[in-house]
C-alpha positions in Angstrom: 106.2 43.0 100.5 103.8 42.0 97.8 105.6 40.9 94.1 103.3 41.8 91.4 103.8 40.4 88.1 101.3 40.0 85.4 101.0 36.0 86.0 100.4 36.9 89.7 99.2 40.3 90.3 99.5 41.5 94.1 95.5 41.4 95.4 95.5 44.9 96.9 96.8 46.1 93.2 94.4 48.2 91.5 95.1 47.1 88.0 97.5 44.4 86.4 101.2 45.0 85.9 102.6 45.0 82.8 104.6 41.9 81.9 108.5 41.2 82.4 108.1 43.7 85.3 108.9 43.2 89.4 107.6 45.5 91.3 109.7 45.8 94.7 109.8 47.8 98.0 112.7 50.0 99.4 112.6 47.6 101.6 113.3 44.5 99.0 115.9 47.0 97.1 118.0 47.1 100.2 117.9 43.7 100.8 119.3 42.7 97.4 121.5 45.6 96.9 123.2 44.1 100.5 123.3 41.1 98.8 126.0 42.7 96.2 124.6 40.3 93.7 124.3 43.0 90.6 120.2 43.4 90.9 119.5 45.9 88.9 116.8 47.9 89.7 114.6 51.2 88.1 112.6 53.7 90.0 109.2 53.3 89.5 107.4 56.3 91.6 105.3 56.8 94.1 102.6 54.4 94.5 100.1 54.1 97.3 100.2 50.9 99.0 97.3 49.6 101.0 97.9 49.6 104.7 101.5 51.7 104.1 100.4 54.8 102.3 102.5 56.3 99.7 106.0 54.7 98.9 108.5 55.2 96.5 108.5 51.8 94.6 110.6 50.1 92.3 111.4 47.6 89.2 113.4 44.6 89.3 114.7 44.7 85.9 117.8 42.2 85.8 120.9 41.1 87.1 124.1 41.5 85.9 125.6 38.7 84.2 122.5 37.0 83.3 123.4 34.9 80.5 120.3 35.1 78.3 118.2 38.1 77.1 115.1 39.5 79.1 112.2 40.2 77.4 111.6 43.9 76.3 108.4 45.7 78.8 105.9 46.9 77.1 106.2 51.3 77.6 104.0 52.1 80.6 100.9 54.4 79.7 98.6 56.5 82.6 
């Protein structure tokens, strides 16, 4: 699976990610969700992924228990 972040966008990505943001597979979700570890995760949509066509994707957005604050995401505009 390719994680894009801003620091290290995915090469196949059209455009750059905003920052503080994970971008994961179904795939990837499943894994960590088996891994009862409190991921927690946010639907991002569809997105069309090179080589896969479309997917639903997600957002890595924390884990519970994490002692310190994550940044804020900037609000995702088309």
């Amino acid at each position: 699976t390719c994680c894009e972040s801003k620091a290290h966008p995915c090469p196949d990505s059209p455009s750059p990610l905003p920052a503080y943001r994970i971008h994961v597979s179904g795939s990837t979700v499943q894994t960590l969700a088996s891994l009862n570890e409190g991921y927690k995760i946010e639907v991002r949509g569809q997105t069309e992924l090179k080589g896969k066509g479309i997917e639903e994707t997600y957002w890595l957005v924390g884990k519970t228990g994490f002692p310190k604050e994550l940044p804020k995401p900037m609000d995702i505009k088309p």
